[in-house]
One Martini backbone bead per residue (centre of mass of N, CA, C, O) as a GRO file, in nm:
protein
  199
    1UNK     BB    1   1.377  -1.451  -2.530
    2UNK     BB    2   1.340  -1.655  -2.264
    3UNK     BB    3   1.323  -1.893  -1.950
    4UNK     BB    4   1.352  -1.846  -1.630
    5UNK     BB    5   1.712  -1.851  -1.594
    6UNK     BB    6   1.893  -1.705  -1.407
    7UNK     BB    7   2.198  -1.574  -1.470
    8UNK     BB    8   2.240  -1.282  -1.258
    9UNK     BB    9   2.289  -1.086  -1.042
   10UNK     BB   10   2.199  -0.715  -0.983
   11UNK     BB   11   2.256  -0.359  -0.917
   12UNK     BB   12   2.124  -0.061  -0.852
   13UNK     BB   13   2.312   0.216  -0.897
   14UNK     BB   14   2.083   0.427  -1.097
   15UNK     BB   15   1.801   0.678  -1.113
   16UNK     BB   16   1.699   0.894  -1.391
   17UNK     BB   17   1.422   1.118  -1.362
   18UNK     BB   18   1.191   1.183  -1.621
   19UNK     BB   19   0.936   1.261  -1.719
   20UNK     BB   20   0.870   1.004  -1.960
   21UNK     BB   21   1.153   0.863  -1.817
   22UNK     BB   22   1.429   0.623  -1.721
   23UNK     BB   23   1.772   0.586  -1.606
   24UNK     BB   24   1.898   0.260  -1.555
   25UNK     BB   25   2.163   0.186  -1.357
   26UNK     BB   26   2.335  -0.170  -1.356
   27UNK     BB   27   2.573  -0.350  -1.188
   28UNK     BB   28   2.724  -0.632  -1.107
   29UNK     BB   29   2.812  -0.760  -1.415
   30UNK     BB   30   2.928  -0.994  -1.558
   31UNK     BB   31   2.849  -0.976  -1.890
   32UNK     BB   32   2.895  -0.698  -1.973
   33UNK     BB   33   3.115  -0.710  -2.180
   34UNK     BB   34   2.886  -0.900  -2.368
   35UNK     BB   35   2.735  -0.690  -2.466
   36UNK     BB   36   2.474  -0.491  -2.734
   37UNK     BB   37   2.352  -0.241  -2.822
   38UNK     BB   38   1.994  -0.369  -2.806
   39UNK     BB   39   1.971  -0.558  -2.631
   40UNK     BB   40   1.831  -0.826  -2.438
   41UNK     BB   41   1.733  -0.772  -2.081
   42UNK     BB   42   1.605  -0.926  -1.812
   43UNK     BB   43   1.422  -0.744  -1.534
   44UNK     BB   44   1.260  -0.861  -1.338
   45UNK     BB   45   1.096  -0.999  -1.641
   46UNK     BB   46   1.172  -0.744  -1.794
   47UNK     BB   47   1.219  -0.617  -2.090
   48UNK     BB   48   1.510  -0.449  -2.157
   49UNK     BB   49   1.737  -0.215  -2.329
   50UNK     BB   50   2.076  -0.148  -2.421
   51UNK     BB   51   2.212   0.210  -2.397
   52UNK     BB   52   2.440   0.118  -2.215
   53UNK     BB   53   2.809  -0.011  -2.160
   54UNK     BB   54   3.020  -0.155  -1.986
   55UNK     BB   55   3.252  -0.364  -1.750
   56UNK     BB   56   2.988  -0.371  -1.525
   57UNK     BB   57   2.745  -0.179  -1.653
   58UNK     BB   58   2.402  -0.106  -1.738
   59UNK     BB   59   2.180   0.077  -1.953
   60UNK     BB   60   1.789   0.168  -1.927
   61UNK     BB   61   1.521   0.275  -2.087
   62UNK     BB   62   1.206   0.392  -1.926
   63UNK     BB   63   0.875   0.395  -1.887
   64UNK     BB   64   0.678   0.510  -1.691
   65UNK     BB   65   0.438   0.293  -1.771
   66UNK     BB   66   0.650   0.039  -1.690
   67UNK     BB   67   0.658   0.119  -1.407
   68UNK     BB   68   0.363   0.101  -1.346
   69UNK     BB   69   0.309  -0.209  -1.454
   70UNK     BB   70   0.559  -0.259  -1.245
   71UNK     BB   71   0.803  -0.310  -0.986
   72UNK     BB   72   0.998  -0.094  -1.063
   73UNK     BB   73   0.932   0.129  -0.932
   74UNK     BB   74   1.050   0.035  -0.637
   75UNK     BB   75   1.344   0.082  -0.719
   76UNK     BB   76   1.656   0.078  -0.548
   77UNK     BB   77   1.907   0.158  -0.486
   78UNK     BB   78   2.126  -0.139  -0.415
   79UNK     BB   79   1.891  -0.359  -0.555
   80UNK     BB   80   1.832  -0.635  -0.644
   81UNK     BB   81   1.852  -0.835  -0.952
   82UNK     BB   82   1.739  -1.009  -1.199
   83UNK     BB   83   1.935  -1.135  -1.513
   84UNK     BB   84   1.868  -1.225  -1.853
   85UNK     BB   85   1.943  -1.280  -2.117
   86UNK     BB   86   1.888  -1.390  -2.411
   87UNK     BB   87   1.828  -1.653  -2.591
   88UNK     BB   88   1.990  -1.936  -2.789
   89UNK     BB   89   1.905  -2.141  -3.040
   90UNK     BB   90   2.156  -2.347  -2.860
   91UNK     BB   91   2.003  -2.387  -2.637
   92UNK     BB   92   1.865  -2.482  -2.332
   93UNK     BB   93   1.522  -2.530  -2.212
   94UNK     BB   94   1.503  -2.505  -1.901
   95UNK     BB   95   1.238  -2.359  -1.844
   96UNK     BB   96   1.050  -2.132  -2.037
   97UNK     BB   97   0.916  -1.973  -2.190
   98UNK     BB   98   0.995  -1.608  -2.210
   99UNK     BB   99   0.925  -1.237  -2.275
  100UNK     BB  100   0.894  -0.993  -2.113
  101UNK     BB  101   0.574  -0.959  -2.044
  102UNK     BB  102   0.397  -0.790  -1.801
  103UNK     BB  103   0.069  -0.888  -1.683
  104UNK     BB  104   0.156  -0.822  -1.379
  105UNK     BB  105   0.102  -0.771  -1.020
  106UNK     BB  106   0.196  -0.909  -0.727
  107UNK     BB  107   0.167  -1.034  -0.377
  108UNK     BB  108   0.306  -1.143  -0.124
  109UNK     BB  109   0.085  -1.355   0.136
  110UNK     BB  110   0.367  -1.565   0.188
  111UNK     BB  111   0.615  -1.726   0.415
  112UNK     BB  112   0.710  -2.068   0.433
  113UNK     BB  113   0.971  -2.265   0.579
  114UNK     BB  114   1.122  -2.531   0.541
  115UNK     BB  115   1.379  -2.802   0.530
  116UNK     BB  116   1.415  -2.750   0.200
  117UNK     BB  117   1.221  -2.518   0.151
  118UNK     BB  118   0.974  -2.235   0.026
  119UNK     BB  119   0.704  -2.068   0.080
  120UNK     BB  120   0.490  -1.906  -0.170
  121UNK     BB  121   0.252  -1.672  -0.180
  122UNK     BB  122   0.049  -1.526  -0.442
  123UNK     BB  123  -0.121  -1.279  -0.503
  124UNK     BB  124  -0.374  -1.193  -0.727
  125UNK     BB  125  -0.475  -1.120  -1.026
  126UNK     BB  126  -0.771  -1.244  -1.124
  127UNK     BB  127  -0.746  -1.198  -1.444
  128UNK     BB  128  -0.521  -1.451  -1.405
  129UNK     BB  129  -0.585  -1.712  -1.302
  130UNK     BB  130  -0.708  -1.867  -1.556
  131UNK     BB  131  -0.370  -1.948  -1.626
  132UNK     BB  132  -0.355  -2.126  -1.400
  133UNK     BB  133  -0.165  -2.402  -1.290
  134UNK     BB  134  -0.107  -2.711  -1.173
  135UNK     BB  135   0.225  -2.776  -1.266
  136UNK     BB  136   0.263  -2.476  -1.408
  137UNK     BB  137   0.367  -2.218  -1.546
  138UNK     BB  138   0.601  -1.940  -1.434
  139UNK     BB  139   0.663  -1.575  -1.387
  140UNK     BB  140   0.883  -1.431  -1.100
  141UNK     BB  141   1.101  -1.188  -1.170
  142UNK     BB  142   1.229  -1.395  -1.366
  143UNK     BB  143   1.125  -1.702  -1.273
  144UNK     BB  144   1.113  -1.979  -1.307
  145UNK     BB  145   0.799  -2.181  -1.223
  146UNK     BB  146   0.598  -2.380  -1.038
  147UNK     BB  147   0.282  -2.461  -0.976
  148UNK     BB  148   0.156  -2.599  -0.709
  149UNK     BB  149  -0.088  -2.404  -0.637
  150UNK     BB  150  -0.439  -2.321  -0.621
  151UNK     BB  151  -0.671  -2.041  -0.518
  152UNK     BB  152  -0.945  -1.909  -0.627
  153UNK     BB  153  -1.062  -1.811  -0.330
  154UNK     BB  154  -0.767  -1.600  -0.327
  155UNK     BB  155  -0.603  -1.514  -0.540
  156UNK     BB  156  -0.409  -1.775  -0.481
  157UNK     BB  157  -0.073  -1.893  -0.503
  158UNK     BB  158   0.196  -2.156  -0.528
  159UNK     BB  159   0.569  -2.190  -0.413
  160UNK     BB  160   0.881  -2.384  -0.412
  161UNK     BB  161   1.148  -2.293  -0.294
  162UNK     BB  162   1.456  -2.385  -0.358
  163UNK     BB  163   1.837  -2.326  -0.271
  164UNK     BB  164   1.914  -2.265  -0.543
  165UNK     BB  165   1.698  -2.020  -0.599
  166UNK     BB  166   1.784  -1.863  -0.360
  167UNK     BB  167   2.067  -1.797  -0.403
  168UNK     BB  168   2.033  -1.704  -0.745
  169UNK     BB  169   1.839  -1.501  -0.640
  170UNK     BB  170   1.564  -1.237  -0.536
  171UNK     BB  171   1.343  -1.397  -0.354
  172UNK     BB  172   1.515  -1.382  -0.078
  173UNK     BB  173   1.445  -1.104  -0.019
  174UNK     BB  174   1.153  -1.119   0.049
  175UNK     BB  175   0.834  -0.986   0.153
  176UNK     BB  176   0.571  -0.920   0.296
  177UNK     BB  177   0.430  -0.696   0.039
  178UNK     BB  178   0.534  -0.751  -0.182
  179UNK     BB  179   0.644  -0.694  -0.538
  180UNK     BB  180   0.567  -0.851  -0.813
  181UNK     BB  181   0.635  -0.998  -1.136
  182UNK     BB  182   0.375  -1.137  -1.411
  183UNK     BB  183   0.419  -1.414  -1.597
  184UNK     BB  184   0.240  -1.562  -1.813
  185UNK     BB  185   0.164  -1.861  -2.024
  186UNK     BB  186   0.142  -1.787  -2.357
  187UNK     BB  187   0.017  -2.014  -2.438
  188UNK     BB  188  -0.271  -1.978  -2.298
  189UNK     BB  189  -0.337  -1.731  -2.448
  190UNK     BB  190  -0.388  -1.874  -2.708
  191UNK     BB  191  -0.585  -2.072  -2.620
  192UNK     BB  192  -0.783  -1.822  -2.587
  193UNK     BB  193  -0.763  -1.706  -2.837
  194UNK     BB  194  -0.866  -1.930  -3.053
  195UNK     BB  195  -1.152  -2.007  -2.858
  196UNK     BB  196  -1.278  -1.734  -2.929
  197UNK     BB  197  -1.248  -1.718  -3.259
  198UNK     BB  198  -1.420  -2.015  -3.264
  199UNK     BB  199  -1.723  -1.893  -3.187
   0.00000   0.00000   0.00000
């Protein structure tokens, strides 16, 4: 389980693609040297296990199929990415629930900066609008984040990106028509598997 408080940005260091998966090493990792073989860390909101890692750089097996399903396939080596080891039962949870367990990919369908915050506009798959309201939670490539505004006749969200948030993630570099992983409130899906089988 993770916040959806990035913990440290970290570069793709080098992508090794066989017939169904990949081996992704990631560098400038400040905790690489307190992982062990097996942790969990959230990549750009993908929870993926480590397989490898150095006092620097740690290595992580991905199924084609996640690649498929997620941002991940995207990515080239030297692109930053937000990374965020497994929270702590003694931890503080800053942001919300987050499992890492992407349900789907939306795309930037606008950046708009304010005075002190950036508007950031995403495109949504449609079948996941439902899960989302104004002013609850979302996981945006691993970020957890408030949902300002929903708008349903565009299966778009808007979200207010703060000068922190932009500092110390990776969102600062999206670009219109970028690939993000999304990840609804797993709450939302509980009370609909509930709701569903209570009739």
């Amino acid at each position: 389980m993770f916040t959806g408080l990035v913990e440290s940005l970290g570069k793709v260091a080098s992508i090794e693609m066989a017939t169904d998966s990949a081996v992704i090493t990631f560098e400038s990792v400040p905790f690489a040297d307190q992982l062990n073989i097996g942790d969990s860390v959230s990549v750009n909101g993908t929870c993926l296990t480590v397989t490898k890692f150095d006092s620097n750089s740690f290595s992580v097996d991905v199924m084609t199929q996640t690649l498929k399903l997620t941002s991940l396939q995207n990515l080239e080596k030297g692109d930053a990415v937000n990374l965020e080891r497994a929270a702590l039962v003694s931890s503080r949870l800053g942001g919300h629930i987050v499992q890492g367990h992407i349900d789907g990919t939306g795309s930037i369908a606008l950046l708009a900066p304010g005075e002190k915050w950036l508007q950031m506009d995403i495109q949504f798959p449609g079948e996941l609008m439902k899960y989302v309201v104004p002013q609850g939670s979302i996981c945006i490539d691993g970020v957890s984040l408030t949902v300002g505004s929903v708008a349903d006749d565009l299966n778009q969200i808007t979200v207010w990106l703060i000068p922190e948030t932009l500092a110390k993630t990776n969102l600062s570099a999206n670009k219109p028509g970028d690939l993000v992983n999304i990840e609804v409130d797993v709450l939302a899906k509980y009370v609909e598997r509930l709701t569903k089988r209570d009739n």
